[in-house]
PDBQT receptor file of N, H, CA, C and O in Angstrom, charges set to zero:
ATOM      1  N   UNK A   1      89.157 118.145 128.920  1.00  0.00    +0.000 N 
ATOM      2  CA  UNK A   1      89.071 118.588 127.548  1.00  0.00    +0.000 C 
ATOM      3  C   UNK A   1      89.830 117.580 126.674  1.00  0.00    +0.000 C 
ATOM      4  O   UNK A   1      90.944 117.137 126.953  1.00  0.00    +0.000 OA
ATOM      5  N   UNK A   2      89.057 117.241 125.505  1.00  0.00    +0.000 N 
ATOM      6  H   UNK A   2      88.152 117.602 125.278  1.00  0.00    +0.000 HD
ATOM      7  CA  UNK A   2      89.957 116.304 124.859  1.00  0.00    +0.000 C 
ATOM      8  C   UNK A   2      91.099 117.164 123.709  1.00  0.00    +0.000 C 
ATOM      9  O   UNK A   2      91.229 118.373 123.902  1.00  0.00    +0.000 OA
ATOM     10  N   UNK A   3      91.736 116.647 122.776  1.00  0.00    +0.000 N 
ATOM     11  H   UNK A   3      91.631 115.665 122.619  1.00  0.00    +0.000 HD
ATOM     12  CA  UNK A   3      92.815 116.840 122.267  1.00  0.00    +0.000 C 
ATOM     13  C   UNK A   3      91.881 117.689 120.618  1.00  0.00    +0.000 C 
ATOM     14  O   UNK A   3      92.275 118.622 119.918  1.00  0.00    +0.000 OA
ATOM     15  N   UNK A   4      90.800 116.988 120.531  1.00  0.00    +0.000 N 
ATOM     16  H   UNK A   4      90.480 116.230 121.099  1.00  0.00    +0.000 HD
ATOM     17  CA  UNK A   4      89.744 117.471 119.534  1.00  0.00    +0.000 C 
ATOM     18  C   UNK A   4      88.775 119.045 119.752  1.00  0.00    +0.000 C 
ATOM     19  O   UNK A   4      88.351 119.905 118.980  1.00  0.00    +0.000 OA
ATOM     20  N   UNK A   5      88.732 118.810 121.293  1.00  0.00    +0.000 N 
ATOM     21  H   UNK A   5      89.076 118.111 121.919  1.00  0.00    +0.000 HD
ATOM     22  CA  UNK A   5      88.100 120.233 122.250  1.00  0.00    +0.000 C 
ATOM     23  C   UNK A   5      89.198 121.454 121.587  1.00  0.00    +0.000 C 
ATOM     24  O   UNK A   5      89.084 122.279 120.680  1.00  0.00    +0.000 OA
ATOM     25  N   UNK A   6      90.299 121.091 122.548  1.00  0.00    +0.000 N 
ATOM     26  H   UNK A   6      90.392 120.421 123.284  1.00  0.00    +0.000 HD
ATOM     27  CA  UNK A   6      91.129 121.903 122.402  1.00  0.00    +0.000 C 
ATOM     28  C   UNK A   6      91.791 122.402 120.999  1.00  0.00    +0.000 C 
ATOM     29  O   UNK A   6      92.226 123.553 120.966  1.00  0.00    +0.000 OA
ATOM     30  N   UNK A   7      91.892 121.524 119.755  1.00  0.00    +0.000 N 
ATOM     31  H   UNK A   7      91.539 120.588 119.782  1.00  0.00    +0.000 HD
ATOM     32  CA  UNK A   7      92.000 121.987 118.601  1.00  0.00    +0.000 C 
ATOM     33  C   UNK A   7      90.336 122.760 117.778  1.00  0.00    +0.000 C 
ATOM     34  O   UNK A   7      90.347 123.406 116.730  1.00  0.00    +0.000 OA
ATOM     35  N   UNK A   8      89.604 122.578 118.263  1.00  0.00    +0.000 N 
ATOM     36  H   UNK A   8      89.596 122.054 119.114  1.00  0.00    +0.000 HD
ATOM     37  CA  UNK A   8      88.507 123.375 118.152  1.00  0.00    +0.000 C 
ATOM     38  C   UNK A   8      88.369 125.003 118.693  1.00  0.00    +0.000 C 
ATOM     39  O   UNK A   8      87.499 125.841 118.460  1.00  0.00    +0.000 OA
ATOM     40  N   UNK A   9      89.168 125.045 119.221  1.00  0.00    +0.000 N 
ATOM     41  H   UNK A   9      89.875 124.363 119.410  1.00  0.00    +0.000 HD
ATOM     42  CA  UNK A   9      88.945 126.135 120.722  1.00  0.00    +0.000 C 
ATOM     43  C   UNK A   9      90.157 126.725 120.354  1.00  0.00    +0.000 C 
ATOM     44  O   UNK A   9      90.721 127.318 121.274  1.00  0.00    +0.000 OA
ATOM     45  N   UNK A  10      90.986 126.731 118.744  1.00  0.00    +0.000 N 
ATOM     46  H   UNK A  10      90.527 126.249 117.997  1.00  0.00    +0.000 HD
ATOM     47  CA  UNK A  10      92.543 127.234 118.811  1.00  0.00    +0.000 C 
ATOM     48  C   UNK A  10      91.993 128.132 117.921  1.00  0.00    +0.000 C 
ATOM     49  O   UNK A  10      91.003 127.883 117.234  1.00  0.00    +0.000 OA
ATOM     50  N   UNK A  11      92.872 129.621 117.910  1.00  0.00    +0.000 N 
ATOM     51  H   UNK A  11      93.676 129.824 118.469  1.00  0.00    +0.000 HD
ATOM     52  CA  UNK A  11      92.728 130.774 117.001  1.00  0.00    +0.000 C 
ATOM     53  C   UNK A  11      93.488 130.398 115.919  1.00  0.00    +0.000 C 
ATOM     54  O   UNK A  11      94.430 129.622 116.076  1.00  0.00    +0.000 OA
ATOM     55  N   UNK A  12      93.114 130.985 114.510  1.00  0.00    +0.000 N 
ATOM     56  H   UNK A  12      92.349 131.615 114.383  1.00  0.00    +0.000 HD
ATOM     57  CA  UNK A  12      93.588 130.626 113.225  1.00  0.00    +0.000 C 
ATOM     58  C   UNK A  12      95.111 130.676 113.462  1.00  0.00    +0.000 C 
ATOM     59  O   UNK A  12      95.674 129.696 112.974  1.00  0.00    +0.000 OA
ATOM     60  N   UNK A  13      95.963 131.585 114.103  1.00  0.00    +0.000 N 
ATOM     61  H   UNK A  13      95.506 132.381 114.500  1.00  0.00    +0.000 HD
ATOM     62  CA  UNK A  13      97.315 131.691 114.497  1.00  0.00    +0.000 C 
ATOM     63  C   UNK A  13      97.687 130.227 115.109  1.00  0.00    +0.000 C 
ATOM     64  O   UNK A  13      98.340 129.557 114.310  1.00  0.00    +0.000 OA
ATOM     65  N   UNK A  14      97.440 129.635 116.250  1.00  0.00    +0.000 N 
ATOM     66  H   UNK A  14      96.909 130.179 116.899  1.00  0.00    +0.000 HD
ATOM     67  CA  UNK A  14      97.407 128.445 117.126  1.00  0.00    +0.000 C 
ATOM     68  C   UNK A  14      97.270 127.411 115.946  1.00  0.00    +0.000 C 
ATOM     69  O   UNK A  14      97.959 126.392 115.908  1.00  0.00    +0.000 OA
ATOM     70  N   UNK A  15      96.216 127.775 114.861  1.00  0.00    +0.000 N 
ATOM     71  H   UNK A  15      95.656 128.602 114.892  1.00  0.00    +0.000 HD
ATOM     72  CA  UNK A  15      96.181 126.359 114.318  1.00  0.00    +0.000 C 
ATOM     73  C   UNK A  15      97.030 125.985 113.240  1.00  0.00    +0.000 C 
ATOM     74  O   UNK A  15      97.141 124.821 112.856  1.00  0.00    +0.000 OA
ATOM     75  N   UNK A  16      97.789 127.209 112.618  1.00  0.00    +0.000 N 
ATOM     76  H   UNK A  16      97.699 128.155 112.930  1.00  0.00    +0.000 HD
ATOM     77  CA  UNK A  16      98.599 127.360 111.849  1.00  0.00    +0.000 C 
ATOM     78  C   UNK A  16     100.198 126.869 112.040  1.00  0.00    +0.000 C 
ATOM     79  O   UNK A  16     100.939 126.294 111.243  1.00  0.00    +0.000 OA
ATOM     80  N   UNK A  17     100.464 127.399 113.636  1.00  0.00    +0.000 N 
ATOM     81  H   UNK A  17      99.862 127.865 114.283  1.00  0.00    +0.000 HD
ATOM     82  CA  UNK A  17     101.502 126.795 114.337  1.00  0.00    +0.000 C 
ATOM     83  C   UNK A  17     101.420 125.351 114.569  1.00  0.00    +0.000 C 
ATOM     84  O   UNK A  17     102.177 124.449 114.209  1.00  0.00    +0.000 OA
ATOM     85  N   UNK A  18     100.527 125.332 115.128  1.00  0.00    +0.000 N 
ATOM     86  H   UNK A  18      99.912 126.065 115.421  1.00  0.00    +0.000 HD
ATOM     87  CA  UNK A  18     100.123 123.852 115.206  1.00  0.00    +0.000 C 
ATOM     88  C   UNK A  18     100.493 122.763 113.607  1.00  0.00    +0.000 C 
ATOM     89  O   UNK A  18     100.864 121.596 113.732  1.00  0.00    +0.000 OA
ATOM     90  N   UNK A  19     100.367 123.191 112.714  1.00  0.00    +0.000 N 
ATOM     91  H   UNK A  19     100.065 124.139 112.613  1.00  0.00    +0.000 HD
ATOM     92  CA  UNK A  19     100.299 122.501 111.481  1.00  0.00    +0.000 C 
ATOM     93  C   UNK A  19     101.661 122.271 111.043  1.00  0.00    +0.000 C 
ATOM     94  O   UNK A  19     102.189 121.202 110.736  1.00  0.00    +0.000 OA
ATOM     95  N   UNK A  20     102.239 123.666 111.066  1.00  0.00    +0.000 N 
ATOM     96  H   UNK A  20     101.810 124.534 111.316  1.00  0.00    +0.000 HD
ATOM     97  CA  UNK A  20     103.717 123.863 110.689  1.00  0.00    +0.000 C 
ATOM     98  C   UNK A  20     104.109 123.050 111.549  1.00  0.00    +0.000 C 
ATOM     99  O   UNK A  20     104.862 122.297 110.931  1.00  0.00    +0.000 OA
ATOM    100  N   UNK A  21     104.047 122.580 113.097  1.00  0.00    +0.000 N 
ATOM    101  H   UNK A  21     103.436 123.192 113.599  1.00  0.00    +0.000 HD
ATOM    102  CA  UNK A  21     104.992 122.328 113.879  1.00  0.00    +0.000 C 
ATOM    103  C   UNK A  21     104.604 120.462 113.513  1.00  0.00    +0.000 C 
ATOM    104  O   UNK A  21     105.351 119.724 114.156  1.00  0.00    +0.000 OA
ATOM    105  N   UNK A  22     103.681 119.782 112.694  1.00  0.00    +0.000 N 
ATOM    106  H   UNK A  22     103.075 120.382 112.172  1.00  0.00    +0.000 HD
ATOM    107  CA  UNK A  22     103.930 118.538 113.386  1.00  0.00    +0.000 C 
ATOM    108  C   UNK A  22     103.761 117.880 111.407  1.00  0.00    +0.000 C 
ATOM    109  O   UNK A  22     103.548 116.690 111.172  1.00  0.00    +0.000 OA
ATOM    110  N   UNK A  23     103.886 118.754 110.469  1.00  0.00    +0.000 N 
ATOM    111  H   UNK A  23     104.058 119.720 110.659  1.00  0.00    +0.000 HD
ATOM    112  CA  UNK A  23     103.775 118.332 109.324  1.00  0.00    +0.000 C 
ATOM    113  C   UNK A  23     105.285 119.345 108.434  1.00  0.00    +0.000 C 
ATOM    114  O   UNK A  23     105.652 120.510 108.281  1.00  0.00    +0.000 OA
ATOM    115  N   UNK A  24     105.815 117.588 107.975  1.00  0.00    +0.000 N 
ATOM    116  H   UNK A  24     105.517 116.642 108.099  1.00  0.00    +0.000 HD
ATOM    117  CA  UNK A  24     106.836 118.242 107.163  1.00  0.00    +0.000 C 
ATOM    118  C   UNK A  24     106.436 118.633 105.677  1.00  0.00    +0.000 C 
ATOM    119  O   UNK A  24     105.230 118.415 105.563  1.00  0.00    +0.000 OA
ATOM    120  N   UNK A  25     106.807 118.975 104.852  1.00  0.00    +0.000 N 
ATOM    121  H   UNK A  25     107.787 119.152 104.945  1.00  0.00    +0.000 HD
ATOM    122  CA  UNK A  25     106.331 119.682 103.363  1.00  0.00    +0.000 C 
ATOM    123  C   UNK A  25     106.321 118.367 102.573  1.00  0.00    +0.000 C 
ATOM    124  O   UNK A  25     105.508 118.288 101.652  1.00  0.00    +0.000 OA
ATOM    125  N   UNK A  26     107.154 117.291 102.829  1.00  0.00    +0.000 N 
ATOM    126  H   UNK A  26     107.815 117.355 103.577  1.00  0.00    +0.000 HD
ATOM    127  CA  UNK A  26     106.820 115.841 101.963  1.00  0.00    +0.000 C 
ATOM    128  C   UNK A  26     104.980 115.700 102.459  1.00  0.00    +0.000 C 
ATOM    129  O   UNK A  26     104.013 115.858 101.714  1.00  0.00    +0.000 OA
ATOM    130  N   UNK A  27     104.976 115.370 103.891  1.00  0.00    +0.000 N 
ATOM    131  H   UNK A  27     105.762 115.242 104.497  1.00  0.00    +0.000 HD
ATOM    132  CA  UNK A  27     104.002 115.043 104.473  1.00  0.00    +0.000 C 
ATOM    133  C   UNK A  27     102.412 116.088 104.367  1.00  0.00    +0.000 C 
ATOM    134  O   UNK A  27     101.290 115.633 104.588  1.00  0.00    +0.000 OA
ATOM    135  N   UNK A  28     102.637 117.146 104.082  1.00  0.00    +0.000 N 
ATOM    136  H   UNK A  28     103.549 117.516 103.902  1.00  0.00    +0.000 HD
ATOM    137  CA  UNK A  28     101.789 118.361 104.405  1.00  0.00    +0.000 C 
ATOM    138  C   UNK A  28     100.827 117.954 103.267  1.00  0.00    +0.000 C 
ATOM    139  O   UNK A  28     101.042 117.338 102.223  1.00  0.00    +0.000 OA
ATOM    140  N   UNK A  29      99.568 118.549 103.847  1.00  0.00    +0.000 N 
ATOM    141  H   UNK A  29      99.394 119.049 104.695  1.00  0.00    +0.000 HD
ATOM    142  CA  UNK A  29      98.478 118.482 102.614  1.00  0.00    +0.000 C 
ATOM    143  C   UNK A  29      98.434 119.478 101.881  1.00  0.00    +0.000 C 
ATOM    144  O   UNK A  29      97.994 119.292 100.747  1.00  0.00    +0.000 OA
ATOM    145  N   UNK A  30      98.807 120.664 102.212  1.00  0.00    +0.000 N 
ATOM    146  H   UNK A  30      99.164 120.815 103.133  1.00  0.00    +0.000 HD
ATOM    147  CA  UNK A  30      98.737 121.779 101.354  1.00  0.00    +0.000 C 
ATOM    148  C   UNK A  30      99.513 121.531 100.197  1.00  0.00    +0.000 C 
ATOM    149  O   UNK A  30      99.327 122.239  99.207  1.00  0.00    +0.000 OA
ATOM    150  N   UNK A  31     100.443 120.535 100.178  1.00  0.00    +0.000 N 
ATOM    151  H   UNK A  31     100.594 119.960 100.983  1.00  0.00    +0.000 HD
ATOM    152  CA  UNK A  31     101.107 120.470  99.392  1.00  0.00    +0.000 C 
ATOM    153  C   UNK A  31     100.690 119.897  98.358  1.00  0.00    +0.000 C 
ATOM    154  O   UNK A  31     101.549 119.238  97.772  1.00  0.00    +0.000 OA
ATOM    155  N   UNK A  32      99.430 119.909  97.807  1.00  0.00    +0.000 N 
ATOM    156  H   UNK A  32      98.733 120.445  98.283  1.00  0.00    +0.000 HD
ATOM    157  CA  UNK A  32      98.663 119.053  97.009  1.00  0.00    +0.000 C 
ATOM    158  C   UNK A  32      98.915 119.771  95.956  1.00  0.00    +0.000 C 
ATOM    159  O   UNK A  32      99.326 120.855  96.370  1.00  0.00    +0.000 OA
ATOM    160  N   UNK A  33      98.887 119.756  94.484  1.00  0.00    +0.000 N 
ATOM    161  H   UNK A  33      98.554 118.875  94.148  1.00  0.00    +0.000 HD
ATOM    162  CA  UNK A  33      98.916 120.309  93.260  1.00  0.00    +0.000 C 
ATOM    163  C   UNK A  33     100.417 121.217  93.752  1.00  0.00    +0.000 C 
ATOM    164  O   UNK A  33     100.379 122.164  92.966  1.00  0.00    +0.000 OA
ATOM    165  N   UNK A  34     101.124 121.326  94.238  1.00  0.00    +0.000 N 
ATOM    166  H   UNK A  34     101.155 120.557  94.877  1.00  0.00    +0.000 HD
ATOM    167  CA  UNK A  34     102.145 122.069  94.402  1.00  0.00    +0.000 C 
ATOM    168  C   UNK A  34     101.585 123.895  94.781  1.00  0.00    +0.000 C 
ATOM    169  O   UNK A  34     101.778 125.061  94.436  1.00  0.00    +0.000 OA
ATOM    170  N   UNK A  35     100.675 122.905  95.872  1.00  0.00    +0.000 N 
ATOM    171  H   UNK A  35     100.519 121.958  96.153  1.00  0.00    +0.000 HD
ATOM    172  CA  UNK A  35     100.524 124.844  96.313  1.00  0.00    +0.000 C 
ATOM    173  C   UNK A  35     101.040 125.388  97.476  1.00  0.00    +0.000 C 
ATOM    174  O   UNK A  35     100.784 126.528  97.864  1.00  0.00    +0.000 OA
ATOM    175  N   UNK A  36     101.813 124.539  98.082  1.00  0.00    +0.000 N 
ATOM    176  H   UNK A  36     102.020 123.613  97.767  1.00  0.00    +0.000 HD
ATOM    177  CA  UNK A  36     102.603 124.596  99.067  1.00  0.00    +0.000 C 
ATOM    178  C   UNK A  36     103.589 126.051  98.595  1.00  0.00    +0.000 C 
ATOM    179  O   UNK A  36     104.095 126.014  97.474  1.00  0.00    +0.000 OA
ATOM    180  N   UNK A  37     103.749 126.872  99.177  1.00  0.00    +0.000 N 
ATOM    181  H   UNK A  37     103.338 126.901 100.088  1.00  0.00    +0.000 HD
ATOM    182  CA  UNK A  37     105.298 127.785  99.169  1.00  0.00    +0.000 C 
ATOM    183  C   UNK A  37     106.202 126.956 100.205  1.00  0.00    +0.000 C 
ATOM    184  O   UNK A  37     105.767 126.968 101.357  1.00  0.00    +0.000 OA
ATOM    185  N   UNK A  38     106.980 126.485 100.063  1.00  0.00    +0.000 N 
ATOM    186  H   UNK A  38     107.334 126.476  99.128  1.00  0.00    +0.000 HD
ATOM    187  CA  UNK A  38     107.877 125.746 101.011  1.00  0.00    +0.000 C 
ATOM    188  C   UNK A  38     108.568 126.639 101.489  1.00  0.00    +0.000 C 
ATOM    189  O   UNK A  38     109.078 126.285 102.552  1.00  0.00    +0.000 OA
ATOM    190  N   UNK A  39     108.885 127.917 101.104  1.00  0.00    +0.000 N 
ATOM    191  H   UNK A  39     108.471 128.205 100.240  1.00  0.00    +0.000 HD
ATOM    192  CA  UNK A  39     110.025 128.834 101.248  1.00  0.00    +0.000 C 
ATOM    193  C   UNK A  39     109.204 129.717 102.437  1.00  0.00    +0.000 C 
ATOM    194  O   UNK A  39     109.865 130.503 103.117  1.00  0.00    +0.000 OA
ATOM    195  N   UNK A  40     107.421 129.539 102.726  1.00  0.00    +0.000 N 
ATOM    196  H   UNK A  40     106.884 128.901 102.173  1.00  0.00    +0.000 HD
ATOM    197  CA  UNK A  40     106.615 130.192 103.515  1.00  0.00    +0.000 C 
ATOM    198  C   UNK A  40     105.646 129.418 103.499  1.00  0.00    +0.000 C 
ATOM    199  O   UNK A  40     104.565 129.469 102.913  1.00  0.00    +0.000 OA
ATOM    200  N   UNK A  41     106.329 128.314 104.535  1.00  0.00    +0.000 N 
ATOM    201  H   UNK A  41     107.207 128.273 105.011  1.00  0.00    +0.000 HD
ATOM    202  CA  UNK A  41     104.981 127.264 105.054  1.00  0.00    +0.000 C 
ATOM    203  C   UNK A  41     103.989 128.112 105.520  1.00  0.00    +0.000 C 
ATOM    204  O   UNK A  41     103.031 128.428 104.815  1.00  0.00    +0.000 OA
ATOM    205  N   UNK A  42     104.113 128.420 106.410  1.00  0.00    +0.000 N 
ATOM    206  H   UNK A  42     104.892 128.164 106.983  1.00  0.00    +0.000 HD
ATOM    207  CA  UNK A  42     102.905 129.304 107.822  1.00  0.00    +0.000 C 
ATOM    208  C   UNK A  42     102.083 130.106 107.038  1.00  0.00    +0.000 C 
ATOM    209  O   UNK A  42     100.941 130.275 107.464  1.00  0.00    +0.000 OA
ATOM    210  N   UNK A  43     102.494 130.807 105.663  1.00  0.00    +0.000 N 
ATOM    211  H   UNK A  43     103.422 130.669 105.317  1.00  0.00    +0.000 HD
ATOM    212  CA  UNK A  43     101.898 131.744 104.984  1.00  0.00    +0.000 C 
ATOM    213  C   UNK A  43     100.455 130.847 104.195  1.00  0.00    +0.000 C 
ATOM    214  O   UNK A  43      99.252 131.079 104.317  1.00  0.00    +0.000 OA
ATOM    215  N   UNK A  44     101.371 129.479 103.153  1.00  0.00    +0.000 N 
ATOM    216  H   UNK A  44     102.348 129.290 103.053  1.00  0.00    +0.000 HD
ATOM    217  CA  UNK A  44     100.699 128.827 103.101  1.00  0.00    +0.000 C 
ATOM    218  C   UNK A  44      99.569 127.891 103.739  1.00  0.00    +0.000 C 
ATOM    219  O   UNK A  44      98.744 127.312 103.032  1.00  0.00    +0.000 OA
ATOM    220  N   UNK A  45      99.594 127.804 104.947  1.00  0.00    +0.000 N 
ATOM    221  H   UNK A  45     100.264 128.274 105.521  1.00  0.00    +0.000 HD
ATOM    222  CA  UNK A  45      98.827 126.895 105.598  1.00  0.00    +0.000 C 
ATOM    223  C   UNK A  45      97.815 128.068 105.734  1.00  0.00    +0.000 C 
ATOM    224  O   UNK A  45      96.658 127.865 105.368  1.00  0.00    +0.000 OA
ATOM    225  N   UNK A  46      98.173 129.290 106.239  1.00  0.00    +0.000 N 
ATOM    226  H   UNK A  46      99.113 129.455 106.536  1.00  0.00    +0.000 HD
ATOM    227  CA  UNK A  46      96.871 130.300 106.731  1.00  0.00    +0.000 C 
ATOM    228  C   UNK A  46      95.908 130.496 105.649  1.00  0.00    +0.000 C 
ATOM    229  O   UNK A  46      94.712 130.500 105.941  1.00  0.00    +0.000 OA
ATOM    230  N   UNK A  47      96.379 130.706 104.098  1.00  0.00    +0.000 N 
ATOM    231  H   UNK A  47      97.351 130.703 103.861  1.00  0.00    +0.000 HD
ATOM    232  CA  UNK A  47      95.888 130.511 103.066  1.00  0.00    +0.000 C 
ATOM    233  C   UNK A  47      95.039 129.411 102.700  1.00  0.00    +0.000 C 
ATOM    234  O   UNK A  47      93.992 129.535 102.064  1.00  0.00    +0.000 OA
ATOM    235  N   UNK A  48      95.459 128.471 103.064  1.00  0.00    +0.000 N 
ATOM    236  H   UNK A  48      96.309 128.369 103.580  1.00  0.00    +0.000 HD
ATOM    237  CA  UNK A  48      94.687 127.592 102.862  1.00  0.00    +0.000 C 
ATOM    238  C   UNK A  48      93.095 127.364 103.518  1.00  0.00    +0.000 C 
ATOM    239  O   UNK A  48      92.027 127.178 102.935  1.00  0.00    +0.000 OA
ATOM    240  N   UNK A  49      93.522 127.491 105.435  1.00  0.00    +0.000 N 
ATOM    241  H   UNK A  49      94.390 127.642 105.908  1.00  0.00    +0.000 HD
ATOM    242  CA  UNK A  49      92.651 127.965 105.683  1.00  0.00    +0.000 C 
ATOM    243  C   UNK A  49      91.602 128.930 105.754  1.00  0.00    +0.000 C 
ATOM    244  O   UNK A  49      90.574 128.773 106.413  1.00  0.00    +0.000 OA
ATOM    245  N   UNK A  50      91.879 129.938 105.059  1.00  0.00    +0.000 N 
ATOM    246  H   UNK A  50      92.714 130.066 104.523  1.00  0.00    +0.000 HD
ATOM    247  CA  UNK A  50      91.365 130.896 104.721  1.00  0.00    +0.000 C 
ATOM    248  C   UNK A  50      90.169 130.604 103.259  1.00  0.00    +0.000 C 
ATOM    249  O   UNK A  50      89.242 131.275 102.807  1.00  0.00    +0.000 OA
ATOM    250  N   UNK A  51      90.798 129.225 102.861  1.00  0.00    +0.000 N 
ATOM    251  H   UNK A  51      91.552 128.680 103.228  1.00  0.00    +0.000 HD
ATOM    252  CA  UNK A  51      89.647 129.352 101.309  1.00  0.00    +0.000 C 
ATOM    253  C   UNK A  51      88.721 128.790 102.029  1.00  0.00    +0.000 C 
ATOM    254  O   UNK A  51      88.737 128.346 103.177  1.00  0.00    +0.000 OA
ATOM    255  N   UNK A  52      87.585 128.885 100.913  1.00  0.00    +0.000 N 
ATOM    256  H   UNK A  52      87.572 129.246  99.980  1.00  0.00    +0.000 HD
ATOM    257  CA  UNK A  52      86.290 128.325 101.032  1.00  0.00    +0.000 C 
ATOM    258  C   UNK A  52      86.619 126.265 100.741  1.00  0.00    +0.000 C 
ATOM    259  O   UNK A  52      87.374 125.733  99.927  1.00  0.00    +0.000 OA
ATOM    260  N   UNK A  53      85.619 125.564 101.869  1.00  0.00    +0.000 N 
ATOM    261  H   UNK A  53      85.006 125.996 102.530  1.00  0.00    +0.000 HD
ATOM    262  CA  UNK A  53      85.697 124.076 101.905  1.00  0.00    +0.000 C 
ATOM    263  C   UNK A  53      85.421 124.139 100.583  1.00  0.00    +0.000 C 
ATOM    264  O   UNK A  53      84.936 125.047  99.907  1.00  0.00    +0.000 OA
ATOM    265  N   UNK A  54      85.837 122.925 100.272  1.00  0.00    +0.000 N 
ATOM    266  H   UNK A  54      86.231 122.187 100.821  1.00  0.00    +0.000 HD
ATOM    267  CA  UNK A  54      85.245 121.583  99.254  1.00  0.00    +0.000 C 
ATOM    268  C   UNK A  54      83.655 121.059  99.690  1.00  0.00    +0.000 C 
ATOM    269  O   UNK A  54      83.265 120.445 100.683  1.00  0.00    +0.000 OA
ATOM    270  N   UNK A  55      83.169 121.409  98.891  1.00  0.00    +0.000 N 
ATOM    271  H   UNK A  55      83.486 121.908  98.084  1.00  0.00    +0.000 HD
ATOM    272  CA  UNK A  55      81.945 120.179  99.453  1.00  0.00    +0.000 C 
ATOM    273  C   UNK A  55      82.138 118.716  99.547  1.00  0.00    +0.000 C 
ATOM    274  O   UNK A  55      81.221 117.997  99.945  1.00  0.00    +0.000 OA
TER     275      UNK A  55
């Protein structure tokens, strides 16, 4: 399984941890327009994933 498999194959929880654990809040994309909650990364990231893509 590659490293792409396995982030495919992660539950919204897994991928959320996953995000928090290897992106700091300088670095994070959520942090775009200041929509980051820094005070509730994990909250923010699930949110994020949760909207509808960009085309």
């Amino acid at each position: 399984m590659t490293n792409f498999e396995k982030i495919k194959e992660m539950s919204k929880e897994e991928l959320v941890n996953f995000f928090y654990d290897i992106l700091s809040c300088e670095d994070c994309f959520i942090n775009v327009d200041n929509m980051c909650n820094h005070h509730n990364c994990k909250t923010s990231i699930k949110e994020w994933l949760e909207q509808e893509a960009e085309e």
